[in-house]
C-alpha positions as CSV (number, residue, x, y, z in Angstrom):
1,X,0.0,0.0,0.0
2,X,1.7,2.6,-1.1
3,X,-0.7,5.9,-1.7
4,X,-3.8,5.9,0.1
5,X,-6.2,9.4,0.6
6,X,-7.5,10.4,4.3
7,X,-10.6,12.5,4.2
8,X,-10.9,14.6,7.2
9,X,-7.2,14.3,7.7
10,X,-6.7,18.1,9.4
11,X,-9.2,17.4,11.8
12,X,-8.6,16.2,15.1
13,X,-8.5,12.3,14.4
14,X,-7.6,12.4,11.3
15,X,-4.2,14.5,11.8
16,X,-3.4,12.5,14.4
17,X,-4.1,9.1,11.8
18,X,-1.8,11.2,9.2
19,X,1.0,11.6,12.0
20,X,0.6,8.1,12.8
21,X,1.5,7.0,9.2
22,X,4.4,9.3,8.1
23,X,6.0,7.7,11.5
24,X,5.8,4.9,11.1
25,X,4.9,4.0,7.5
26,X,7.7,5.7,5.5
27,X,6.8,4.2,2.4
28,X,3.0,5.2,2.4
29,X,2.5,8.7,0.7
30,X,-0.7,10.2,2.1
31,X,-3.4,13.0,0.4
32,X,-5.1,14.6,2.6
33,X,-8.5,16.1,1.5
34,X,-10.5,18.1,3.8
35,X,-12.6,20.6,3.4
36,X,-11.0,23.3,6.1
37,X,-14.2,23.9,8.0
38,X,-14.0,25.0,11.7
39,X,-13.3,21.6,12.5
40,X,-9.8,21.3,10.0
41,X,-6.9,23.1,10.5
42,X,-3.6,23.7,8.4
43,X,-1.2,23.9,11.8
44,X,-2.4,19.9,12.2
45,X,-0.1,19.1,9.2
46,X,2.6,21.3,10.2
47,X,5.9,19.9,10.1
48,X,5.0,16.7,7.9
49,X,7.2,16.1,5.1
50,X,5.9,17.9,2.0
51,X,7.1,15.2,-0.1
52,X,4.8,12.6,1.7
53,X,1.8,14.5,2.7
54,X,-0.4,16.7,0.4
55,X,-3.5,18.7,1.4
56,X,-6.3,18.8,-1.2
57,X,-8.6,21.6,0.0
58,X,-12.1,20.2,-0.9
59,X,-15.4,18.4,-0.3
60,X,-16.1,15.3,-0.5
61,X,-19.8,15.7,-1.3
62,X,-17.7,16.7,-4.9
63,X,-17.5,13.7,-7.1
64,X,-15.8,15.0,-10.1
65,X,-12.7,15.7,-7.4
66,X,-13.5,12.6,-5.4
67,X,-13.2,10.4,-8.8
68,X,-10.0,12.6,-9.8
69,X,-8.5,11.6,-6.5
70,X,-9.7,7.8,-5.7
71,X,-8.8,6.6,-9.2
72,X,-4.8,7.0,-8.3
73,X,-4.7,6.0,-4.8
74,X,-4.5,2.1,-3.0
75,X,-6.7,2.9,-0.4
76,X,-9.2,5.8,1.2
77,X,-9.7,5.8,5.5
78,X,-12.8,8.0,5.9
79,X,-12.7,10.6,9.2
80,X,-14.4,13.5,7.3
81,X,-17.5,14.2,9.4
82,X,-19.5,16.6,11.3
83,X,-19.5,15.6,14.5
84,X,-20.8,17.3,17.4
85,X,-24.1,16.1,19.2
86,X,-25.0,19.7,20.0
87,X,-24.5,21.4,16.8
88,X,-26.2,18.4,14.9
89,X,-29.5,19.4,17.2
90,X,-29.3,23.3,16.4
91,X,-28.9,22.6,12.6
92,X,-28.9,19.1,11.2
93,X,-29.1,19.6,7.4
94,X,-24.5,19.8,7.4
95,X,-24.3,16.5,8.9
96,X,-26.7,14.6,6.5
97,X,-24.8,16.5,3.6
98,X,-21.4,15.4,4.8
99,X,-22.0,11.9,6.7
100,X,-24.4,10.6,4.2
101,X,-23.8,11.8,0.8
102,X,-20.4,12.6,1.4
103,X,-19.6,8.6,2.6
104,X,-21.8,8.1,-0.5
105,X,-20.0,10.1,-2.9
106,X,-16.5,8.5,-1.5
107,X,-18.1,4.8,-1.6
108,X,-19.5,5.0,-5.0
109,X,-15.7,6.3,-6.0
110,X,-13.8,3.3,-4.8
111,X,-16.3,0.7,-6.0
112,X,-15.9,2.3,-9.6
113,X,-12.0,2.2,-9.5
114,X,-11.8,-1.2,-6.9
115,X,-10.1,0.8,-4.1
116,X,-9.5,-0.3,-0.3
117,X,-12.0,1.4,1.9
118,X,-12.3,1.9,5.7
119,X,-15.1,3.9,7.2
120,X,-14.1,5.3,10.8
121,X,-17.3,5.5,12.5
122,X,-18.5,6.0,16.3
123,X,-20.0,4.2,18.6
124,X,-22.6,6.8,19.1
125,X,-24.4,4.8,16.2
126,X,-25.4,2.5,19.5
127,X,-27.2,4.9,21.7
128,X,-26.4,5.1,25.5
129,X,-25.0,2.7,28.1
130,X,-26.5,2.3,30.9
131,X,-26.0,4.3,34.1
132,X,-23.6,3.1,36.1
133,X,-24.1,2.1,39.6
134,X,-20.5,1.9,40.6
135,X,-18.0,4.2,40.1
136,X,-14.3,4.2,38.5
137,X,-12.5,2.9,40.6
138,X,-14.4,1.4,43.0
139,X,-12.8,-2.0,42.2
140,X,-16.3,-3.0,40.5
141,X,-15.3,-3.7,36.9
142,X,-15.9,-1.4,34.3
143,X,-19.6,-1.8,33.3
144,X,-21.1,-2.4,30.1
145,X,-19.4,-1.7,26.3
146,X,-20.7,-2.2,23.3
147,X,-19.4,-4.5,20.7
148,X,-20.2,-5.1,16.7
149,X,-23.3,-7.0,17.6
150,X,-25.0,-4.4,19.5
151,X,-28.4,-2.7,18.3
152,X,-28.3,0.7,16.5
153,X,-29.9,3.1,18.4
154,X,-28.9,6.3,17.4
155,X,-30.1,9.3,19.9
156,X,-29.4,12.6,17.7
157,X,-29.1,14.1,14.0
158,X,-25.6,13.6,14.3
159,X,-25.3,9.8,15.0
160,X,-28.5,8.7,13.1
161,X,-26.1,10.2,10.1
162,X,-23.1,8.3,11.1
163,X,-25.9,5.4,11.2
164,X,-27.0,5.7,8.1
165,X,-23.5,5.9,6.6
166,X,-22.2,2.9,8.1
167,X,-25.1,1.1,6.2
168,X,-24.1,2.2,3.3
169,X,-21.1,1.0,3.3
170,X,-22.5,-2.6,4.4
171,X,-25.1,-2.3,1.7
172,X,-22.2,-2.0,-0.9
173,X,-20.2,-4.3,0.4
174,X,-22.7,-6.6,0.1
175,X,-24.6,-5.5,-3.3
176,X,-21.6,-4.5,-4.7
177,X,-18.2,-6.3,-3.7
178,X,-17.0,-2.9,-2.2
179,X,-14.0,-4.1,-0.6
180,X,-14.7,-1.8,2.6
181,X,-14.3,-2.3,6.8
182,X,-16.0,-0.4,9.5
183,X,-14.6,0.8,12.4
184,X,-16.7,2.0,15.5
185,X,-14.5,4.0,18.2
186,X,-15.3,5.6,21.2
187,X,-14.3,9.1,22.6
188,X,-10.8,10.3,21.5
189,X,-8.8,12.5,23.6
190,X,-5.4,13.5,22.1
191,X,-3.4,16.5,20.6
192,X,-5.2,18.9,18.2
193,X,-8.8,18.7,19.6
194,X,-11.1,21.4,19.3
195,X,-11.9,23.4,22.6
196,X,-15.1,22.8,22.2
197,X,-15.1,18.8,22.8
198,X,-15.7,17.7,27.0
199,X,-11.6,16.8,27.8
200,X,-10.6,20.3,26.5
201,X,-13.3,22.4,27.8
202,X,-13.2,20.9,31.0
203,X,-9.4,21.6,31.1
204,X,-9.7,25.2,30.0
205,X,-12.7,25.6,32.5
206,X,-10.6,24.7,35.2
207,X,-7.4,26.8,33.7
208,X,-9.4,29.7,33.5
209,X,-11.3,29.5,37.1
210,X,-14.4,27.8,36.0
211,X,-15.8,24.6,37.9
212,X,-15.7,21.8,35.5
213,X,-19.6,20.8,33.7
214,X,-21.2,17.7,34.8
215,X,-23.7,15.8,33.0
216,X,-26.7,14.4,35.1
217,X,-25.8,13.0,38.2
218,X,-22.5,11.3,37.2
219,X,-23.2,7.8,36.8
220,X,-23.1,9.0,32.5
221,X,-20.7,6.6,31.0
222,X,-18.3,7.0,28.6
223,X,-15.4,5.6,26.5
224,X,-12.5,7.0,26.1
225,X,-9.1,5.9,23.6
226,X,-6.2,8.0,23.0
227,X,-5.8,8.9,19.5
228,X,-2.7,7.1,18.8
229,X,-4.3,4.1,20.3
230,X,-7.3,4.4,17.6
231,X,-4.6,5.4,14.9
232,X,-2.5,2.2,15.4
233,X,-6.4,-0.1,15.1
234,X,-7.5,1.9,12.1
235,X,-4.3,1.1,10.0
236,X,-4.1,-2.9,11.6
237,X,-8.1,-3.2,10.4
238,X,-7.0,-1.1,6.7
239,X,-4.1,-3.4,6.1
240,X,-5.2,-6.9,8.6
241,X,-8.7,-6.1,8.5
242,X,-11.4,-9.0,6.8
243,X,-13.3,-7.2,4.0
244,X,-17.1,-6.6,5.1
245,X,-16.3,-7.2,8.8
246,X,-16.7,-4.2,11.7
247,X,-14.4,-3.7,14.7
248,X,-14.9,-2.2,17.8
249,X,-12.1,0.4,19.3
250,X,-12.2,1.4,22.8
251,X,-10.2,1.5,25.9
252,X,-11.5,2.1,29.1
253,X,-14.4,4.2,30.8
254,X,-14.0,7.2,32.5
């Protein structure tokens, strides 16, 4: 594998997938394309070898450059998303655009040219665990995850759209030979994330003098991986993975 094309790849995750490889995949030349919303940023790539990583500034909803692009690459890892729970509540129509027809667009791209696909998904698709009755730490285990075979139960705008995406990709797999994988992570904590996600904001709450936000009475669970963690399971289930199969990724609860 020697090209392969990261959507999203100046976002949060996705830089950190795009560091991952040019460490410690020196023969892998990597495009990035991403669209440079609020959520990408330049200063992610910074310092990257110009010679292995190029930025495409685009979207992916655009087929003509989505076909330009996927017909010379080995293999496309899908991060491009909008992602935040809130924001999908206050206007929903950007994350059907991107999740749905942009997966679409990038799907229907590397079924016409044969390319590898992996679609990095959430676990959000799932709905909520259950409250906990113990707490971290309490010697009690570490509660209920969720694994491949879990229910969807999507909860808001944003994960019905990452829903819906991930069964696109099975549907082509299946209707089409799309040789694809599916990847569903939990919450990522690492460097470049946007202020605006829980770690972050809690940290600058308390950096700046503000007691720390919690949600409900604190039994809320949550999953949390480092992003080199995820990084290192995206490119064992892109280059180990078994074609149509999906993988959990998580850590440990928080």
């Amino acid at each position: 594998m020697k090209n392969i094309i990261v959507t999203g790849g100046a976002g949060f995750i996705g830089s950190n997938f795009v560091h991952y490889v040019v460490n410690n995949h020196p023969e892998v030349h990597v495009t990035v394309l991403d669209k440079l919303t609020y959520a990408g940023n330049r200063a992610n790539l910074a310092g990257l070898p110009a010679d292995r990583v190029e930025l495409v500034v685009g979207d992916i909803c655009d087929a003509e450059l989505v076909d330009k692009l996927v017909q010379k690459t080995d293999a496309v890892v899908h991060y491009a998303a909008e992602s935040h729970n809130d924001n999908s509540l206050k206007d929903p129509s950007p994350f059907i655009q991107t999740n749905i027809i942009g997966s679409y667009t990038l799907i229907e791209a590397c079924r016409k040219y044969n390319v590898r696909y992996h679609h990095v998904s959430t676990d959000e698709v799932y709905g909520d665990l259950p409250l906990r009755e113990d707490l971290p730490g309490h010697g009690e285990g570490v509660g209920e995850k969720f694994t491949p075979e879990t229910r969807y139960n999507p909860s808001s705008p944003y994960s019905s759209s990452k829903a819906s995406s991930d069964l696109l990709v099975r549907a082509w797999v299946r209707s089409f030979g799309l040789q694809a994988t599916i990847s569903n992570c939990s919450n990522n904590y690492g460097p470049y994330q946007h202020i605006e996600k829980f770690i972050p904001r809690q940290i600058t709450n308390i950096l700046s003098g503000n007691r720390p936000k919690l949600y409900g009475s604190g039994q809320n669970v949550r999953d949390w991986i480092h992003t080199n963690d995820h990084s290192s399971a995206v490119w064992a289930i892109l280059t180990k993975g078994k074609i149509g199969e999906t993988y959990s990724v998580s850590y440990t609860h928080l």
